[in-house]
LOZAVO-618572 format. One record per atom (N, C-alpha, C): residue number from 1; residue in three letters; x, y, z. Coordinates in nm, 3 decimals, always signed. Layout:
N
<site k="NUM" r="Ala" xx="X" yy="Y" zz="Z"/>
...
This chain:
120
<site k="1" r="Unk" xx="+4.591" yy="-3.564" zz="+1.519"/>
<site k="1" r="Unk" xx="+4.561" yy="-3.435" zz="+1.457"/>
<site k="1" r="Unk" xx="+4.419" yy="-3.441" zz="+1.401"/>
<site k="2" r="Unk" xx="+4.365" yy="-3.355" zz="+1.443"/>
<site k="2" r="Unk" xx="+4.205" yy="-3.332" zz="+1.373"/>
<site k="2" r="Unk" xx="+4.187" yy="-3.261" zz="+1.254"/>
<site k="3" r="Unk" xx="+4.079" yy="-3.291" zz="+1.239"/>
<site k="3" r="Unk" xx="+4.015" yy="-3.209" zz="+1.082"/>
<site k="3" r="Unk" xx="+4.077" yy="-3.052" zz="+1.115"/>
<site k="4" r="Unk" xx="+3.973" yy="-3.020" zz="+1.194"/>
<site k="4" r="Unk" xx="+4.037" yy="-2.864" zz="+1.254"/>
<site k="4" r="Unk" xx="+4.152" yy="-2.838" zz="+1.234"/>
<site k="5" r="Unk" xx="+4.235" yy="-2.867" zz="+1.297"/>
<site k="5" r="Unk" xx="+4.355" yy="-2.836" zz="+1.306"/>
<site k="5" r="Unk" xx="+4.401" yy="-2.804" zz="+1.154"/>
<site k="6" r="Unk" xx="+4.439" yy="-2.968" zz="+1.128"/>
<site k="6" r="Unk" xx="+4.510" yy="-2.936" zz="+0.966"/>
<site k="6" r="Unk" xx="+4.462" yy="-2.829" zz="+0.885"/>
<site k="7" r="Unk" xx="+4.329" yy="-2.832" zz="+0.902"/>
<site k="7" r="Unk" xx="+4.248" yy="-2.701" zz="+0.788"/>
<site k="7" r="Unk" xx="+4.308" yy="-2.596" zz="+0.874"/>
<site k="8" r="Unk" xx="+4.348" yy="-2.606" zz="+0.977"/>
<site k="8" r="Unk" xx="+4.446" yy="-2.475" zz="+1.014"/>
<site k="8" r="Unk" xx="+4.505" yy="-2.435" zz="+0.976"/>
<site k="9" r="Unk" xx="+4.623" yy="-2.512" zz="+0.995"/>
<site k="9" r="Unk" xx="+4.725" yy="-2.486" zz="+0.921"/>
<site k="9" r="Unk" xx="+4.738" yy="-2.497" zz="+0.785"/>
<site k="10" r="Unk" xx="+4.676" yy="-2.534" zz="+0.671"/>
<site k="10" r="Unk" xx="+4.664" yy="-2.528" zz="+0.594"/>
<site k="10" r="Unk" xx="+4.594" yy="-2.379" zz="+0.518"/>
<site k="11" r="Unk" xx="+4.494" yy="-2.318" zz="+0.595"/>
<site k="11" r="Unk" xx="+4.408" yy="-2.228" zz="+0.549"/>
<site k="11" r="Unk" xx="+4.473" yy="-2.076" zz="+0.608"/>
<site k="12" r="Unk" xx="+4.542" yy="-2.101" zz="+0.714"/>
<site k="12" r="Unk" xx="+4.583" yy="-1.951" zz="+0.734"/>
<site k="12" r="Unk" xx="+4.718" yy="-1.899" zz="+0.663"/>
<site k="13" r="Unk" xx="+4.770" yy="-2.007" zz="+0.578"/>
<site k="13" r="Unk" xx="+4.882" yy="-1.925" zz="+0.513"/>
<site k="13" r="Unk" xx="+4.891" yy="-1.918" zz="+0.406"/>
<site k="14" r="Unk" xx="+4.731" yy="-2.027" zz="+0.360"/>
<site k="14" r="Unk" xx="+4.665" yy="-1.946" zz="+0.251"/>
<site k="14" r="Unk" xx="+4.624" yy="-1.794" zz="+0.219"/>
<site k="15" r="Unk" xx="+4.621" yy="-1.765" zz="+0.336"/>
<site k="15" r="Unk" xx="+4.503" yy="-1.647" zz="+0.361"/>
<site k="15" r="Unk" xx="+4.598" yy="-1.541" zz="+0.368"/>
<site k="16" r="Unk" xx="+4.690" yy="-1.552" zz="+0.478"/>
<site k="16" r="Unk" xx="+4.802" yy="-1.446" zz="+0.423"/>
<site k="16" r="Unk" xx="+4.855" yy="-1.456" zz="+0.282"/>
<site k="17" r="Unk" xx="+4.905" yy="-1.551" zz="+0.208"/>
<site k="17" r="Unk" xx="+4.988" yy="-1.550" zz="+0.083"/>
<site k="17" r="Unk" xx="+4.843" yy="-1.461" zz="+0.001"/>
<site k="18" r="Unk" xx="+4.714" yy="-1.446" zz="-0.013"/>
<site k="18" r="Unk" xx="+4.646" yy="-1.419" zz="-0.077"/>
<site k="18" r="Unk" xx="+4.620" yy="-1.281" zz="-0.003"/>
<site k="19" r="Unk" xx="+4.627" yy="-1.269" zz="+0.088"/>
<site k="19" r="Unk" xx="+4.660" yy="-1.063" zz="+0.101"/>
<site k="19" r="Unk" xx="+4.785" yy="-1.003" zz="+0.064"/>
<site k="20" r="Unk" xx="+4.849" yy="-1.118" zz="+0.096"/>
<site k="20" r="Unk" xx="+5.003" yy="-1.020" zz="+0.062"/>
<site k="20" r="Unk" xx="+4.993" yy="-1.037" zz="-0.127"/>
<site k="21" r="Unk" xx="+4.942" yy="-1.113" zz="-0.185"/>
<site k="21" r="Unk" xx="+4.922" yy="-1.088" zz="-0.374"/>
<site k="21" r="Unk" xx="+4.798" yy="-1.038" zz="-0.417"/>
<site k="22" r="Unk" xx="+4.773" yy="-1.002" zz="-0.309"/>
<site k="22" r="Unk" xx="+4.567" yy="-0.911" zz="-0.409"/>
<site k="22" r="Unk" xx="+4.615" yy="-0.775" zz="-0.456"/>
<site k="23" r="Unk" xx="+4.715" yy="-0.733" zz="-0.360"/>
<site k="23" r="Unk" xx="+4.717" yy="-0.569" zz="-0.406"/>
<site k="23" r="Unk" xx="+4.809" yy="-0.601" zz="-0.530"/>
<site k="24" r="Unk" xx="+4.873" yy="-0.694" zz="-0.592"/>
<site k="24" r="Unk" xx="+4.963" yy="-0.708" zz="-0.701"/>
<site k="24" r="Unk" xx="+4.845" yy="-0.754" zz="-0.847"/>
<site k="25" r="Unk" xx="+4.783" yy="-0.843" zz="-0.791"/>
<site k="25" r="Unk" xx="+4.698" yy="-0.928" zz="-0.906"/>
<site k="25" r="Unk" xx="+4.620" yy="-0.805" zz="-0.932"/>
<site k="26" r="Unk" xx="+4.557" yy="-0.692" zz="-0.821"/>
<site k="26" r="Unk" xx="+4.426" yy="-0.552" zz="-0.846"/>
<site k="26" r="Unk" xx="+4.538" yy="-0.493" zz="-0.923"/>
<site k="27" r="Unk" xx="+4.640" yy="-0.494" zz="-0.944"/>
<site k="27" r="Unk" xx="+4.745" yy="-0.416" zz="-1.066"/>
<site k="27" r="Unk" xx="+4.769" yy="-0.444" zz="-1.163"/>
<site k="28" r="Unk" xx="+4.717" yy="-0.567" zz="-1.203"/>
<site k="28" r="Unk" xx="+4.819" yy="-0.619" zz="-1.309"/>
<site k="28" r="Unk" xx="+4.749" yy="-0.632" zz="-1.409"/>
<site k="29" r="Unk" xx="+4.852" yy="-0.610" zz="-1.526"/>
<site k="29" r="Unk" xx="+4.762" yy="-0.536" zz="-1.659"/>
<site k="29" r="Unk" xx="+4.719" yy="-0.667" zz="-1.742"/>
<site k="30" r="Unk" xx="+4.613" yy="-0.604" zz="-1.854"/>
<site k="30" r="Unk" xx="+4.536" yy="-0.680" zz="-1.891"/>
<site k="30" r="Unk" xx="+4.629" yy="-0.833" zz="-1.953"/>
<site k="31" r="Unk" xx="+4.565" yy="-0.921" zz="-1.986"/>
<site k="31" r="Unk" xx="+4.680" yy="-1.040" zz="-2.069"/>
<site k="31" r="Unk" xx="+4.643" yy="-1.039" zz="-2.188"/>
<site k="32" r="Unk" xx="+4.770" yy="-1.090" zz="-2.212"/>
<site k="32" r="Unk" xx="+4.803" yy="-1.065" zz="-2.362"/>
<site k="32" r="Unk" xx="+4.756" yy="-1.157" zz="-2.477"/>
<site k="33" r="Unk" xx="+4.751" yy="-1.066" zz="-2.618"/>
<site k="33" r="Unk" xx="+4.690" yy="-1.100" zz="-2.693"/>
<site k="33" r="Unk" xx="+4.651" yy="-1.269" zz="-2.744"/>
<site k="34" r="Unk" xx="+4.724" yy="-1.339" zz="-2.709"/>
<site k="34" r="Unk" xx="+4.740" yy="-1.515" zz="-2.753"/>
<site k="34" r="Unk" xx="+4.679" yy="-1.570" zz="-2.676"/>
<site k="35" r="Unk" xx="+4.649" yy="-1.542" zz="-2.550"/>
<site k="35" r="Unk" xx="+4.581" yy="-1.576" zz="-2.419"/>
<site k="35" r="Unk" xx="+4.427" yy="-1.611" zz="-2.463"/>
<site k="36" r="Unk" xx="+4.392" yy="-1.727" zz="-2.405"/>
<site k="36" r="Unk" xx="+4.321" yy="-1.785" zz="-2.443"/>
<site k="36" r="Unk" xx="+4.131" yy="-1.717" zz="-2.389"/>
<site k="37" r="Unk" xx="+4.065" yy="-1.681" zz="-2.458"/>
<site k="37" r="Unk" xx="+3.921" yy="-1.618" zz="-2.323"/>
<site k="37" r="Unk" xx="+3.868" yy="-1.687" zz="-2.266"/>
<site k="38" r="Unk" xx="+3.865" yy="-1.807" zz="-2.259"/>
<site k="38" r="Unk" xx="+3.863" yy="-1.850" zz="-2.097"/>
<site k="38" r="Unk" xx="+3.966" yy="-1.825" zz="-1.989"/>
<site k="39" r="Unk" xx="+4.095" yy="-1.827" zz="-2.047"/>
<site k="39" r="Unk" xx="+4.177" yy="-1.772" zz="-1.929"/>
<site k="39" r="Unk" xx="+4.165" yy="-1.640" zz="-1.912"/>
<site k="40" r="Unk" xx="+4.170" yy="-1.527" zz="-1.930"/>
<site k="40" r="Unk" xx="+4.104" yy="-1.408" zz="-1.937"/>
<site k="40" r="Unk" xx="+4.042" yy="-1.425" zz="-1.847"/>
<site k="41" r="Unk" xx="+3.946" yy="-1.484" zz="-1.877"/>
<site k="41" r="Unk" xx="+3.808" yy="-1.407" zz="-1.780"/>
<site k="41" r="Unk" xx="+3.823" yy="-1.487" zz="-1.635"/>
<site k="42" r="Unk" xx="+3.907" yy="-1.544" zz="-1.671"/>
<site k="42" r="Unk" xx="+3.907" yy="-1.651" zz="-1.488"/>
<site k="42" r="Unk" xx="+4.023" yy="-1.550" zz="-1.459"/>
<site k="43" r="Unk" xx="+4.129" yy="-1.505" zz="-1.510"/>
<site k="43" r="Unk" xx="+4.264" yy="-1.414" zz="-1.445"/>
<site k="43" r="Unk" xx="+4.138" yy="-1.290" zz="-1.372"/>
<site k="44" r="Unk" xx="+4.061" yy="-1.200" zz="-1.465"/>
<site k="44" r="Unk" xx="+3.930" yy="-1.125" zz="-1.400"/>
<site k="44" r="Unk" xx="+3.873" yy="-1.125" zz="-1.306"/>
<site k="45" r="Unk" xx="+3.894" yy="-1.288" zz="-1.246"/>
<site k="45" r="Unk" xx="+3.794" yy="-1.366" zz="-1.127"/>
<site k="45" r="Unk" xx="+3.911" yy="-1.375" zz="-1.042"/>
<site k="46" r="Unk" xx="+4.052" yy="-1.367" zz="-1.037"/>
<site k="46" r="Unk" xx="+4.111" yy="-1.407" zz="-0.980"/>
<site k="46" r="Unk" xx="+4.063" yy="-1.308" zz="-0.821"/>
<site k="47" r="Unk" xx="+4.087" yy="-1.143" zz="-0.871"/>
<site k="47" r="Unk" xx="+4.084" yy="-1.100" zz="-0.731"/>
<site k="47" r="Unk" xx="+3.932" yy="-1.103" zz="-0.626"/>
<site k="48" r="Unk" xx="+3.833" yy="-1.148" zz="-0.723"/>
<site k="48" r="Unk" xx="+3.723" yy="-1.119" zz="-0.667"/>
<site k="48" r="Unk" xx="+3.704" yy="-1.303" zz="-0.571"/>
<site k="49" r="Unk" xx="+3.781" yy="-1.433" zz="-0.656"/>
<site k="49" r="Unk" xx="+3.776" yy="-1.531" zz="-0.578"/>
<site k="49" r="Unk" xx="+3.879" yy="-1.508" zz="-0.385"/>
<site k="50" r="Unk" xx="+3.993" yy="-1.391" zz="-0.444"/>
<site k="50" r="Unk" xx="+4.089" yy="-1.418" zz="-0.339"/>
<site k="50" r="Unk" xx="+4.016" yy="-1.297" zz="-0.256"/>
<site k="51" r="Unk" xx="+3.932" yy="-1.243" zz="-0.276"/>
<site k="51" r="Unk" xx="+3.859" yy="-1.135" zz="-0.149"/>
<site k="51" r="Unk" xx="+3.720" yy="-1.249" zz="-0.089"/>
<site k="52" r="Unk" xx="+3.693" yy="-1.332" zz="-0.125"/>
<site k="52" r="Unk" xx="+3.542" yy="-1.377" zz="-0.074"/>
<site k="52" r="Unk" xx="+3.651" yy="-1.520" zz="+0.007"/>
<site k="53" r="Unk" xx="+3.780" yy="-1.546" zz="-0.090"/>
<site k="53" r="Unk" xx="+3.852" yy="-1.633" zz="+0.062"/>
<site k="53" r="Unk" xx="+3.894" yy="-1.550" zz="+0.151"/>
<site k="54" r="Unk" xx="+3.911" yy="-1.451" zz="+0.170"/>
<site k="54" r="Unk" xx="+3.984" yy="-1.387" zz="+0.259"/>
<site k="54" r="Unk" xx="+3.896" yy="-1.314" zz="+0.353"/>
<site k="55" r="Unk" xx="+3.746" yy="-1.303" zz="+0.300"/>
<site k="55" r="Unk" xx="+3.628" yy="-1.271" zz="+0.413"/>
<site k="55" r="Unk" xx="+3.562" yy="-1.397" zz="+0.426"/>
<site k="56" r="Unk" xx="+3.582" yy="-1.469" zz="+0.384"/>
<site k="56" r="Unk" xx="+3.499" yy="-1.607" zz="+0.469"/>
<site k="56" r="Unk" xx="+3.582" yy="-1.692" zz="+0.567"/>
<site k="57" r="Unk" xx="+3.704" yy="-1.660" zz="+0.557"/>
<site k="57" r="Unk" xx="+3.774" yy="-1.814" zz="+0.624"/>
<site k="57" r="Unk" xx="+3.802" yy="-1.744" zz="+0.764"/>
<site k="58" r="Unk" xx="+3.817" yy="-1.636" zz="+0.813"/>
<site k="58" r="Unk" xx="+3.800" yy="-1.573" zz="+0.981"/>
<site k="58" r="Unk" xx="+3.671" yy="-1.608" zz="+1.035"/>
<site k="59" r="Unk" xx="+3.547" yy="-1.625" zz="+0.954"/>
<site k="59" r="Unk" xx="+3.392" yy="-1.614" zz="+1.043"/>
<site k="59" r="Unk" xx="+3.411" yy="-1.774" zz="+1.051"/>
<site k="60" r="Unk" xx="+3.495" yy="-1.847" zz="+0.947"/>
<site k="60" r="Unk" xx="+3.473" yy="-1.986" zz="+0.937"/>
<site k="60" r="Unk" xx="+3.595" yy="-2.085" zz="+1.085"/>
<site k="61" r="Unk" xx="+3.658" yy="-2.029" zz="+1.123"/>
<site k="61" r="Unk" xx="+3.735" yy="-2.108" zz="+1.196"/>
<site k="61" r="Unk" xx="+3.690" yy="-2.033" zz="+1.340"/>
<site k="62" r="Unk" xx="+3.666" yy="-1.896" zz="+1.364"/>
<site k="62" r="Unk" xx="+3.556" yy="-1.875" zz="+1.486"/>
<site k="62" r="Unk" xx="+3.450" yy="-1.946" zz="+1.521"/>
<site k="63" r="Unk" xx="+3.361" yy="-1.956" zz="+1.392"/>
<site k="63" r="Unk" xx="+3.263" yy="-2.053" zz="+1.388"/>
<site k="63" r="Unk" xx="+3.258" yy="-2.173" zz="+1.449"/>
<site k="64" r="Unk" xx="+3.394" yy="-2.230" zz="+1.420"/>
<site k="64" r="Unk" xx="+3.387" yy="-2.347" zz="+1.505"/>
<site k="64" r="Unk" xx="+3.489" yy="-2.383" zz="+1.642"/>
<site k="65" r="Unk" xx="+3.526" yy="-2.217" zz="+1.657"/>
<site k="65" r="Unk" xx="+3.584" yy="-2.232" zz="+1.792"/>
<site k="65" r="Unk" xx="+3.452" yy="-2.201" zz="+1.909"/>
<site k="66" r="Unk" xx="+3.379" yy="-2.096" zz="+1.907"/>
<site k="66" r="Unk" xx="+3.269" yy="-2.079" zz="+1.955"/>
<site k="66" r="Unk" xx="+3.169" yy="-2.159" zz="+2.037"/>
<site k="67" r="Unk" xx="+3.134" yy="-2.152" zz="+2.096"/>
<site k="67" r="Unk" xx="+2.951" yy="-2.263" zz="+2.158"/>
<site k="67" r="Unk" xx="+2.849" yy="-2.253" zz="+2.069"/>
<site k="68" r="Unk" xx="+2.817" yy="-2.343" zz="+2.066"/>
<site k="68" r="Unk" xx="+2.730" yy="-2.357" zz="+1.958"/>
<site k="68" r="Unk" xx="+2.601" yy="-2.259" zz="+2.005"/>
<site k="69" r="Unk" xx="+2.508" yy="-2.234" zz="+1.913"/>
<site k="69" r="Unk" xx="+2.406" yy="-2.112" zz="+1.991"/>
<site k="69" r="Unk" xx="+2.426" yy="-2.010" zz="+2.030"/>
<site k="70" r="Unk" xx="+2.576" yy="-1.957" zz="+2.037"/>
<site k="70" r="Unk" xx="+2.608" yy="-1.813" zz="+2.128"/>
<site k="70" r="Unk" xx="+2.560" yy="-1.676" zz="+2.032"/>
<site k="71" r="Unk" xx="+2.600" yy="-1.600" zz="+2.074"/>
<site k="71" r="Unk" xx="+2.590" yy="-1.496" zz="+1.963"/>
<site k="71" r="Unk" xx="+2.683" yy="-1.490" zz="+1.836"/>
<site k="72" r="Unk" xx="+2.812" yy="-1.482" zz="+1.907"/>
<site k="72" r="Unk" xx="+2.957" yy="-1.498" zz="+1.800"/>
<site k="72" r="Unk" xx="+2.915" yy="-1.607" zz="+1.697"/>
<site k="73" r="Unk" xx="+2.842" yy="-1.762" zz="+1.743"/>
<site k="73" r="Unk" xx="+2.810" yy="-1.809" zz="+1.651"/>
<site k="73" r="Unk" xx="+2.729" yy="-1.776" zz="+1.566"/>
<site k="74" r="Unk" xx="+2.620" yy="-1.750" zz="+1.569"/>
<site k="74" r="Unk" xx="+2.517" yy="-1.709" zz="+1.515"/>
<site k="74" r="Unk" xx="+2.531" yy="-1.574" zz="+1.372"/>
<site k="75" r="Unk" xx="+2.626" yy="-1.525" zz="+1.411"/>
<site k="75" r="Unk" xx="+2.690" yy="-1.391" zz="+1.352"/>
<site k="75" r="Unk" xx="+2.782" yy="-1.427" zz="+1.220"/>
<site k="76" r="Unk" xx="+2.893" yy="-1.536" zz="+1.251"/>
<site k="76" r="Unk" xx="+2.951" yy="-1.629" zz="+1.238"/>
<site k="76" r="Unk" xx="+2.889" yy="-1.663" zz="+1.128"/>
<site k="77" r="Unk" xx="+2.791" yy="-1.730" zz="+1.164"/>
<site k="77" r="Unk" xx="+2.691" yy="-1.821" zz="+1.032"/>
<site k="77" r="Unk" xx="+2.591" yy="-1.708" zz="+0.960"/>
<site k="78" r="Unk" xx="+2.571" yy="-1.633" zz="+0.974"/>
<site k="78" r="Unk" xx="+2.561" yy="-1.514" zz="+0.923"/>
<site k="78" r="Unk" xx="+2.643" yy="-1.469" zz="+0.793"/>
<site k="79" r="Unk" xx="+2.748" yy="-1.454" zz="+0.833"/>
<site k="79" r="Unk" xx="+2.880" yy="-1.407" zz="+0.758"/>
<site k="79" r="Unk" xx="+2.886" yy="-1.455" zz="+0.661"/>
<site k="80" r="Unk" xx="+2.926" yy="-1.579" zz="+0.716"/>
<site k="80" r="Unk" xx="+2.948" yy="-1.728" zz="+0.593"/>
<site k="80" r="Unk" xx="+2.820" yy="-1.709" zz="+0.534"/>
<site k="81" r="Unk" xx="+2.724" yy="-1.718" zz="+0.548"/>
<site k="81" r="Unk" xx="+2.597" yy="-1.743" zz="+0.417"/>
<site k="81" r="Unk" xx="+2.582" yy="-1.662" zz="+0.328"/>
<site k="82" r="Unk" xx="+2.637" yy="-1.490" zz="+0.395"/>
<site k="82" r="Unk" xx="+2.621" yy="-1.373" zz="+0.302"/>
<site k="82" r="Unk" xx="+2.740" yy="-1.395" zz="+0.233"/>
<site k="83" r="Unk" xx="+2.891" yy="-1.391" zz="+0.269"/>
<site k="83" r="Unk" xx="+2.991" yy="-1.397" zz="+0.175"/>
<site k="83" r="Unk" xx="+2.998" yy="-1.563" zz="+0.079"/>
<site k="84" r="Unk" xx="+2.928" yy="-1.676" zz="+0.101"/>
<site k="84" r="Unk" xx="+2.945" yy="-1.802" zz="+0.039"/>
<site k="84" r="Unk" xx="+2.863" yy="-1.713" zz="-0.036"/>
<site k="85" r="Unk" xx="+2.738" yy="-1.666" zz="-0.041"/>
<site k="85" r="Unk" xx="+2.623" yy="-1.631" zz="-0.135"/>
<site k="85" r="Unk" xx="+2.672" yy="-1.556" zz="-0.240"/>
<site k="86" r="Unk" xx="+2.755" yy="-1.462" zz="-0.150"/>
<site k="86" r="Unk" xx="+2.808" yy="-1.302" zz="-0.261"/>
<site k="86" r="Unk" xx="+2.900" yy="-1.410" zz="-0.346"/>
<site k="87" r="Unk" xx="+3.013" yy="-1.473" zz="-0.294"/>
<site k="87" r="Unk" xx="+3.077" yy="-1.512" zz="-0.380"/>
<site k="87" r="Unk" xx="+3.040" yy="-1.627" zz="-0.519"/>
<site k="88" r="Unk" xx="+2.924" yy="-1.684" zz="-0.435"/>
<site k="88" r="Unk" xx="+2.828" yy="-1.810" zz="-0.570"/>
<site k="88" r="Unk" xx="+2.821" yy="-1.684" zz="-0.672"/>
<site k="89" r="Unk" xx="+2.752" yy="-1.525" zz="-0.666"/>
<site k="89" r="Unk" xx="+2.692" yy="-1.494" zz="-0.744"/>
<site k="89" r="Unk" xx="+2.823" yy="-1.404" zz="-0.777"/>
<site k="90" r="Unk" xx="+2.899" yy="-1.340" zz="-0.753"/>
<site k="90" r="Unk" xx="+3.011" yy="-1.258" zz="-0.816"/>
<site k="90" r="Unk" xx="+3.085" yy="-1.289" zz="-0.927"/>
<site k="91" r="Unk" xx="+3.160" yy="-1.405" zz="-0.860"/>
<site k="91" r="Unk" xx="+3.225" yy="-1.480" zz="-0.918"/>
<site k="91" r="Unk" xx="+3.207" yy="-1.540" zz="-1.037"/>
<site k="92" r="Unk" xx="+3.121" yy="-1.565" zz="-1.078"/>
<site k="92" r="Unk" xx="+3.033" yy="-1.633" zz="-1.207"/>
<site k="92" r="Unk" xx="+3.016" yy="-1.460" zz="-1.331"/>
<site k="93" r="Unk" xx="+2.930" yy="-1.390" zz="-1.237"/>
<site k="93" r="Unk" xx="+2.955" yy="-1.222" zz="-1.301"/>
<site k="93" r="Unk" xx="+3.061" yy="-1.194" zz="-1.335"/>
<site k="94" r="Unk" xx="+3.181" yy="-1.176" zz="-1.314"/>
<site k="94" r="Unk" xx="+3.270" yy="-1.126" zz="-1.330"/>
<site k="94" r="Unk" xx="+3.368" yy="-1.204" zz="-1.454"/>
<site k="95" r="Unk" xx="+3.356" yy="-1.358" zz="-1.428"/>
<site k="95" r="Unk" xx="+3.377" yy="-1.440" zz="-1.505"/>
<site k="95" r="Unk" xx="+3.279" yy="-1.399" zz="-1.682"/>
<site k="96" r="Unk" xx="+3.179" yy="-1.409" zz="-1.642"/>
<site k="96" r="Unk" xx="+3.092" yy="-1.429" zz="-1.779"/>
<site k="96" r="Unk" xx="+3.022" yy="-1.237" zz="-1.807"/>
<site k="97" r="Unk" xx="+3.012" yy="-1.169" zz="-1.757"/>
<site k="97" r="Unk" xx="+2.988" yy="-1.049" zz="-1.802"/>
<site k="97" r="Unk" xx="+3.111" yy="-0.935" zz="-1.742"/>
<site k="98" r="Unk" xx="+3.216" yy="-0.958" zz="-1.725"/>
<site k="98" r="Unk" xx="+3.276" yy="-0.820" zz="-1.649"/>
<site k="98" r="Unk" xx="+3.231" yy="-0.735" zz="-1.571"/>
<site k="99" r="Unk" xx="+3.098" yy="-0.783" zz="-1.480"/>
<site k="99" r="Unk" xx="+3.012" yy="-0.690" zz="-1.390"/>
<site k="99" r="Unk" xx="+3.005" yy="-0.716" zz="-1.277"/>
<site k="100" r="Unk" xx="+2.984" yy="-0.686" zz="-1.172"/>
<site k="100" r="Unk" xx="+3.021" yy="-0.561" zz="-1.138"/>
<site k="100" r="Unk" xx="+3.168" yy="-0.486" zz="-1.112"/>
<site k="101" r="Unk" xx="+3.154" yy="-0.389" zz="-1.173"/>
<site k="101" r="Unk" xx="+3.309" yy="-0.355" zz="-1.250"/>
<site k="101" r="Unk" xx="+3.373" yy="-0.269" zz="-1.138"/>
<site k="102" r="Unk" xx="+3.331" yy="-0.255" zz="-1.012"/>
<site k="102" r="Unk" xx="+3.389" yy="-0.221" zz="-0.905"/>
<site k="102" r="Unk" xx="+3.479" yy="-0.337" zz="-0.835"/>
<site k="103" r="Unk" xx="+3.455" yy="-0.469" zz="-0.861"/>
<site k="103" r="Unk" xx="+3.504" yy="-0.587" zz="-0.876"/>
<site k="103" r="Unk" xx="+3.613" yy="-0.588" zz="-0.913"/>
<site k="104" r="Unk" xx="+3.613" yy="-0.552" zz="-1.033"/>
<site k="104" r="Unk" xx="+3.686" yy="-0.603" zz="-1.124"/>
<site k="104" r="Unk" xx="+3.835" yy="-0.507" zz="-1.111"/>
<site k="105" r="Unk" xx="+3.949" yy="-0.545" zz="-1.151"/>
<site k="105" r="Unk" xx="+4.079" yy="-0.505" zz="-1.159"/>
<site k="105" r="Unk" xx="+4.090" yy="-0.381" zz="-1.302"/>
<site k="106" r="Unk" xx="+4.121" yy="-0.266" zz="-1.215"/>
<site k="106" r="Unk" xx="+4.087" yy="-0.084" zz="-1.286"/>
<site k="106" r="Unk" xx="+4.148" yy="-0.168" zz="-1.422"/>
<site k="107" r="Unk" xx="+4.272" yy="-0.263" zz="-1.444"/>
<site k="107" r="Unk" xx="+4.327" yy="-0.213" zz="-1.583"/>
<site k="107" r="Unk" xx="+4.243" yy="-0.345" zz="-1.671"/>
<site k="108" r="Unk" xx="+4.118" yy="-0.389" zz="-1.596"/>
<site k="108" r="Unk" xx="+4.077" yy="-0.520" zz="-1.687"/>
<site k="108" r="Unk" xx="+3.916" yy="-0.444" zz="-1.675"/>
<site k="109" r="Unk" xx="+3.898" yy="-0.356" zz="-1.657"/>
<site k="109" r="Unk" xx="+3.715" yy="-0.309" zz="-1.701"/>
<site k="109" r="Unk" xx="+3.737" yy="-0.277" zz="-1.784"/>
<site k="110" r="Unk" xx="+3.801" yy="-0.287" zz="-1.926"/>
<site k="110" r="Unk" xx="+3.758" yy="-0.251" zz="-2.033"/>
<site k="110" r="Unk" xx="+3.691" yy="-0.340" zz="-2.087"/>
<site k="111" r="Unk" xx="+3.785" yy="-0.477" zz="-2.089"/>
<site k="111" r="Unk" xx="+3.761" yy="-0.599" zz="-2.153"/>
<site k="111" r="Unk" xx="+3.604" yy="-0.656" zz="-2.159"/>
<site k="112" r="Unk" xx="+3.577" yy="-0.730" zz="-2.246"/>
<site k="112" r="Unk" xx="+3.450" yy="-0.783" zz="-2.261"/>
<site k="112" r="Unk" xx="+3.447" yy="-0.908" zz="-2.176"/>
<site k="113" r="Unk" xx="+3.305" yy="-0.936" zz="-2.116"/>
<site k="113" r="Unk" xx="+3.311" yy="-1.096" zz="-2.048"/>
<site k="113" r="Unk" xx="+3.311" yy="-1.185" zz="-2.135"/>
<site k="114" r="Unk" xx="+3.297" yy="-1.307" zz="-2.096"/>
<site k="114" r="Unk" xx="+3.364" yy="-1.407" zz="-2.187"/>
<site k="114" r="Unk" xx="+3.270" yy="-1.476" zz="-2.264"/>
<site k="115" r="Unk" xx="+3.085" yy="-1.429" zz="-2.216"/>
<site k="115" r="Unk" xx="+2.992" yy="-1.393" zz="-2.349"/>
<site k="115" r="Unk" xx="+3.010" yy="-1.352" zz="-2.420"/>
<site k="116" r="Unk" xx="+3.015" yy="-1.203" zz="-2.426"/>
<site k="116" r="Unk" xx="+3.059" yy="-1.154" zz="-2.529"/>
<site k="116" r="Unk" xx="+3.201" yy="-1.142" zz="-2.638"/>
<site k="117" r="Unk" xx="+3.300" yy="-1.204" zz="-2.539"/>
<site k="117" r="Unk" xx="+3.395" yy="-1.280" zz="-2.648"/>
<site k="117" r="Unk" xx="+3.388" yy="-1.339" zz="-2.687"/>
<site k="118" r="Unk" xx="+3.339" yy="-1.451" zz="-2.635"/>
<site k="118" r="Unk" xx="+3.271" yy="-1.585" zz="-2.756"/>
<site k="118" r="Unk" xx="+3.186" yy="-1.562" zz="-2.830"/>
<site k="119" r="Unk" xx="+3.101" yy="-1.466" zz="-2.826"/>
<site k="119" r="Unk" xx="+2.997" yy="-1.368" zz="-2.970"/>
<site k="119" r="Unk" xx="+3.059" yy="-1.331" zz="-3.061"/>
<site k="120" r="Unk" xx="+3.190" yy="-1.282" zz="-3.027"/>
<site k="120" r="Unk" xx="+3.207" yy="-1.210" zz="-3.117"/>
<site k="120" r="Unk" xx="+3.295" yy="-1.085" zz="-3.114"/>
């Protein structure tokens, strides 16, 4: 069994279990008061981490079904650099300022990022 493979099987039922719970986690109401703000603001990050796995890991296993040099590849590696990139920089946003709040889960844009909870 190869690298490939296992990350196969391993990564595609990741990928479904994380579509079939995004439309539940984009619902689910804010947490509750005892909850710690670091957990907060990572529950915040949850749907924006499970959309940048769920657009990177199709360009990523084409990627390496492909010829190297073709177009599909090239496109491929494309993909991956813009969604690895979006997600370096989202993910961290959403975590530490609640922005961009199109991101973010309708019943958690009120909340403050986890700067400004630790301010105060």
């Amino acid at each position: 069994m190869t690298e490939d493979t296992l990350a196969t099987i391993l990564a595609w039922p990741m990928w479904f279990f994380l579509a079939w719970q995004l439309p539940r986690w984009w619902r689910m109401p804010p947490p509750g008061p005892r909850v710690p703000r670091s957990f907060s603001a990572l529950v915040r990050a949850f749907p924006a981490g499970a959309l940048a796995f769920l657009v990177l890991i199709p360009p990523v296993f084409v990627h390496e079904l492909v010829a190297e040099d073709s177009p599909v590849w090239i496109v491929c590696r494309g993909l991956i650099a813009v969604g690895g990139l979006a997600a370096i920089t989202v993910i961290p946003a959403v975590i530490l300022f609640n922005r961009p709040s199109f991101i973010v889960a309708p019943a958690l844009r009120a909340l403050p990022g986890l700067l400004t909870e630790r301010r105060g």
